[in-house]
N, C-alpha and C positions, 0 to 999 in steps of 0.2 A: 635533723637539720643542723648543717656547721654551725658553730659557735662564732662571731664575729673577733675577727682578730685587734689588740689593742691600736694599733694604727687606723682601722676602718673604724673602731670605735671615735676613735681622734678626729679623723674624718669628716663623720657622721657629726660631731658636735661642733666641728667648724662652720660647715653647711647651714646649720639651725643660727649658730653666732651669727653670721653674715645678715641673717632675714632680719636680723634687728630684735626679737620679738621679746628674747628672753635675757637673762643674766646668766656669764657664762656658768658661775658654779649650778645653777638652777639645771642648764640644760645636761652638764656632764649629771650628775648626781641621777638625772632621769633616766640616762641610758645606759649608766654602768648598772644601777638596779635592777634594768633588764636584760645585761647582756649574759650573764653567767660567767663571765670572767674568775680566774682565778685572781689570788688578793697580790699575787705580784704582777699579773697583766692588766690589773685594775690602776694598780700604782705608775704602768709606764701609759697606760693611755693617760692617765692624768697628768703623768711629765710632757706628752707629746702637745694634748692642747694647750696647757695652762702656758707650758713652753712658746709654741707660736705666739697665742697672744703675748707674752711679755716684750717677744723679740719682732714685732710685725713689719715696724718699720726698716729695720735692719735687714731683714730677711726678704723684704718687698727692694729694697735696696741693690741686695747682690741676685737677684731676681734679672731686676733693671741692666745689671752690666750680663748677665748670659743670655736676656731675649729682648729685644726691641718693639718686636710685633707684638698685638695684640695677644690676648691667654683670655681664656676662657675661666670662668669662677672656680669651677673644680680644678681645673690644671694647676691656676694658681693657688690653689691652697694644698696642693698632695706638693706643689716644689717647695712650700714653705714646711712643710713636715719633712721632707728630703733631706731641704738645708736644713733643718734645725738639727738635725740627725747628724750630717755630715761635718757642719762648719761648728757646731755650738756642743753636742753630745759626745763628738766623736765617735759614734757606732762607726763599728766596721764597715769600710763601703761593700762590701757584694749583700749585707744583709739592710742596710740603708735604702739603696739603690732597688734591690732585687723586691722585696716585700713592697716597697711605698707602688713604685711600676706597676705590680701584679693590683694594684687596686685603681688603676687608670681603664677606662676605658680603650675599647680596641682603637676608637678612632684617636685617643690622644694618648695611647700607650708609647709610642715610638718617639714623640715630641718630649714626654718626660721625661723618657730613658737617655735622650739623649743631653738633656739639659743635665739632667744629676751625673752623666758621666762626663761630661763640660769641666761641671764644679767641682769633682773627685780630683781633674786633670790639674786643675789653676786653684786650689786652696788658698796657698799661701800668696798669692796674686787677689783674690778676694777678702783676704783676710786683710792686706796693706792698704786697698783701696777703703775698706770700711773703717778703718782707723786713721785716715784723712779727713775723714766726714767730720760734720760739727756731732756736739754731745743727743739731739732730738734725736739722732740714724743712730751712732754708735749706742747708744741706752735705749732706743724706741720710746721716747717720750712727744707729743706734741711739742711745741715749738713753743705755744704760750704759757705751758707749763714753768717750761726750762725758761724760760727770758723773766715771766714773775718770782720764780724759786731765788731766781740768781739775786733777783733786785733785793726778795725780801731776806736770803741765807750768806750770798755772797758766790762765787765762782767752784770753790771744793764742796763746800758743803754737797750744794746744788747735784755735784756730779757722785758725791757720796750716798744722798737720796736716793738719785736712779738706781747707783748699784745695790742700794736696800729694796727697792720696789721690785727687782727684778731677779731677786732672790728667791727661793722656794719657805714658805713661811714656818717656821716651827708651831708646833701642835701643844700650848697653854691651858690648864685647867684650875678653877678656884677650886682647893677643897670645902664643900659645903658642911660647913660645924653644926648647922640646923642637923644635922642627921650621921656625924661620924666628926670624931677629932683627928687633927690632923696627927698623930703618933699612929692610932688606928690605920686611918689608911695607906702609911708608908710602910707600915708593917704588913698590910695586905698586898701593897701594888712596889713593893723592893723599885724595880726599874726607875719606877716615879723620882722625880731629883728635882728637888724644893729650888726656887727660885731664893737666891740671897738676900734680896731686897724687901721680899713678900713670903713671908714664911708660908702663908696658907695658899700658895699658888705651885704649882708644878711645871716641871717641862715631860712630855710626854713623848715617847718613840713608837708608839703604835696607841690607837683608841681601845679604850676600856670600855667596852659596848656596856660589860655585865655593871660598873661604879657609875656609870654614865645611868643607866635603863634604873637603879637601886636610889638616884638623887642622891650621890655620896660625893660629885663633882659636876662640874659643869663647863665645856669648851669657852676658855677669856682668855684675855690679852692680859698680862698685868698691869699695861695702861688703862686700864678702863676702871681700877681701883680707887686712880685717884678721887673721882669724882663724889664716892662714896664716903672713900676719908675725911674728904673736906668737906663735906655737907656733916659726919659726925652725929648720926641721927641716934637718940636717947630710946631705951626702954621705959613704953609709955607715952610715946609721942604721937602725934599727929601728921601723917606723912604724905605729900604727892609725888606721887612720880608718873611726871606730866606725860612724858612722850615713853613707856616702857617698855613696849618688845624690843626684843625677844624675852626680856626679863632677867639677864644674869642680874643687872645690877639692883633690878625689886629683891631677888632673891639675898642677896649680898644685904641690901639695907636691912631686908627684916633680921640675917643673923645680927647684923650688928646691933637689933636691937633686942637681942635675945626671944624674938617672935613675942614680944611683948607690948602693945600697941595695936597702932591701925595703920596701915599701907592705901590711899588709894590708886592702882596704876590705869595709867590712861592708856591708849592707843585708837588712832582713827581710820584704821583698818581691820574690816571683821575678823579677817581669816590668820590676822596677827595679833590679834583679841585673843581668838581660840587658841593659837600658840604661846601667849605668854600665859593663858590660863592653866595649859596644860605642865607648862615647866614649873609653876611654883607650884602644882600640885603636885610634881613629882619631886620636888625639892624641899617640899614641908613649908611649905610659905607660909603660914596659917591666918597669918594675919591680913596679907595681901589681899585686897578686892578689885578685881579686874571690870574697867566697862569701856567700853567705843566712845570714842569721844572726839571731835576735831577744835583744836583750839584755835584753828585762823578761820572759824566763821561764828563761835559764840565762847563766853566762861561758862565757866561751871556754876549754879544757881546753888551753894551752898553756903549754910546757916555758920557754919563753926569753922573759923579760920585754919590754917595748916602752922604747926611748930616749923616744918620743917617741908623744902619744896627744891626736888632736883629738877630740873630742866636739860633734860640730854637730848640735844635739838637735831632733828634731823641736818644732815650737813652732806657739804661735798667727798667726805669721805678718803681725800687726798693724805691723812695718817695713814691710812690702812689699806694701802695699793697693792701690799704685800700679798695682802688674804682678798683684795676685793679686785681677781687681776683684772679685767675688762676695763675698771671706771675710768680708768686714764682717756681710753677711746670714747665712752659717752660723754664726757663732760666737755663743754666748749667756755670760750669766756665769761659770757653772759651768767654762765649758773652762781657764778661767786655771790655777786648784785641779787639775785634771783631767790638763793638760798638767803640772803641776811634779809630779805626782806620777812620770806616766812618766818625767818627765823626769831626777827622782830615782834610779830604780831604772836606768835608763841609768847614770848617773854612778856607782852604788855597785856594779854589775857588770864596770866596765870600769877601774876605778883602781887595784881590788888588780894589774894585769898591769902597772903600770908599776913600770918596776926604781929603784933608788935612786939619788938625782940627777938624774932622766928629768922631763920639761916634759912636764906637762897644759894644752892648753886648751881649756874651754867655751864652746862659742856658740849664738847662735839670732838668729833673725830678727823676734826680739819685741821688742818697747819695754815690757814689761812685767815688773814687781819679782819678783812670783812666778816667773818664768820666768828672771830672771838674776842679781840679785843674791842673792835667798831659797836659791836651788838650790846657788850657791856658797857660803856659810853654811853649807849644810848640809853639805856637804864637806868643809869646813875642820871644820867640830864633829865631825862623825864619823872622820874621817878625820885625827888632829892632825900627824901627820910630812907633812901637805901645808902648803905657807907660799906664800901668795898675793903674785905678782911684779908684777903690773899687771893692771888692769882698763880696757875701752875700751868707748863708749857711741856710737856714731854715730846722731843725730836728724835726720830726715828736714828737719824748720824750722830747723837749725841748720848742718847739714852740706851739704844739697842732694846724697845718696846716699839709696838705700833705707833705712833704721833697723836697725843690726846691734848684737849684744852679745858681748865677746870678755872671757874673764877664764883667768889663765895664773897657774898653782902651779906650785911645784917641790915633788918627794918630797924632802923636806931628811934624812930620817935615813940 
């Protein structure tokens, strides 16, 4: 049986994206596993999808200027691999053209073929009309994105963001000192090149299956540090970590506390239970205790207060568009309001368990007010024996890391 080609692959995962059901990285991940692909046809079907989606509206745009009439769901999305190919990759048009075609149907083979030899014809006529467009077309961002970005960052930033979101993401690893020091493993992994900022993080040019499979690193952002630094958990302490899969950051706390203490991490998903379980176990977590738990319908009934309690709250996710390319397309207005509410009842179930003098800190993966500074407001008002020690904002256009939010109270009474 043929092997399916990286484009059909492309295809294939746009088709399943469309049905709504899954999340893009979820459904590529499922189909490159099966296709046999080699590891450089794996890498351009992964530029072909990840590519349309970042470019959708743009690409639905110069769509719009070469058909009027009606397309069919497959048509339009082999035009949208076409164009991405043509207007945005620059491949070669007879191998653009020629391959994307050969994966059309008979009945819509002649309509594509002719559409992408259209846009071969008028490039630089579609390229002038899409740089007339406002910033939502030309970056493919929603429209309420970009009008809240602008309010809350200003006009450039705003337009700097997109061009971060729409970037291809560099590939980040903590080295894990529970299990190898970081001299060790650059001596092992040469390529690996330390991040300036985070000595114990890397930038990586291909995945390390065999340091990865041994819990000698683990796939991070170096934004997602912060939250651990500022929370500063002691060897010996007492620790929650309320919301923790996947678990880089349980893993993270226990080195920082030389695996000495108690961790307990929460999640209120089984199958993300089982997954944070299995990463500190292969990460030497030793102290970490894993159990299901949902904190917006009860607390936790325990006897001995926590030293120490991160709350990394589930959020919209709008830091990390870079690596989480779809969310721009699920999230509508409403989820801001929607998120700080959960996000709220997270925070007011899990603060009575910290004991007196004990460090809380908040985080999330949002650039948004609702979600971080609003939430902590609300904590401090309700909550008055908490006194707020530092807050931390890492911007994607400013920082050059994913966009993280960390804020740290002490129980002062």
């Amino acid at each position: 049986m043929r092997k399916p080609s990286s484009r059909a692959i492309a295809l294939r995962a746009l088709e399943e994206w469309r049905a709504g059901r899954k999340f893009a990285d979820s459904i590529l991940g499922e189909l490159l596993r099966s296709s046999g692909l080699a590891p450089a046809d794996r890498a351009f079907a992964t530029e072909l999808f990840y590519g349309v989606l970042r470019n959708l509206t743009l690409l639905d745009f110069w769509i719009g200027q070469l058909r009027s009439a009606h397309l069919d769901h497959t048509s339009r999305d082999l035009l949208r691999l076409g164009l991405y190919q043509l207007l945005l990759l620059q491949t070669p048009e007879h191998a653009a053209v020629f391959e994307t075609v050969a994966l059309a149907s008979s009945k819509s083979r002649s309509l594509v073929n002719a559409i992408l030899r259209n846009a071969t014809r008028n490039k630089e006529t579609l390229q002038a009309l899409a740089n007339k467009e406002g910033l939502s077309v030309r970056k493919s961002h929603p429209q309420f994105l970009v009008d809240r970005w602008r309010k809350n960052f200003g006009p450039s930033n705003t337009e700097a963001l997109c061009d971060w979101n729409n970037q291809p993401a560099p590939v980040y690893a903590r080295i894990n000192r529970l299990k190898i020091s970081a001299n060790e493993f650059l001596a092992q992994h040469p390529a690996a090149e330390q991040v300036p900022s985070q000595e114990n993080f890397v930038h990586l040019t291909s995945i390390l299956e065999d340091a990865l499979g041994a819990g000698h690193c683990y796939i991070q952002d170096p934004s997602t540090a912060a939250a651990c630094l500022l929370l500063d958990p002691q060897p010996g302490d007492r620790v929650l970590d309320a919301c923790a899969a996947p678990g880089g950051k349980t893993s993270y706390l226990a080195e920082l506390m030389q695996n000495t203490g108690s961790i307990l991490a929460c999640d209120r998903d089984e199958r993300r239970v089982e997954t944070l379980a299995d990463n500190l176990k292969r990460l030497g977590a030793k102290i970490a205790q894993t159990i299901r738990h949902d904190w917006t319908k009860k607390t936790l009934d325990e006897q001995t207060a926590f030293d120490r309690i991160l709350i990394d709250a589930p959020c919209s996710n709008t830091g990390a568009m870079r690596r989480r390319i779809d969310v721009r397309w699920r999230l509508t207005p409403d989820d801001f309001a929607r998120m700080a509410a959960e996000q709220w009842r997270i925070v007011r179930a899990t603060v009575p368990l910290l004991k007196p003098g004990g460090i809380l800190v908040y985080s999330t993966c949002s650039l948004e007010p609702e979600e971080n500074d609003k939430v902590v407001e609300a904590a401090l008002r309700d909550f008055p024996f908490l006194k707020l020690i530092e807050q931390q904002a890492i911007l994607p256009f400013r920082d050059g890391f994913d966009g993280a939010y960390a804020a740290k109270s002490l129980h002062a009474s």
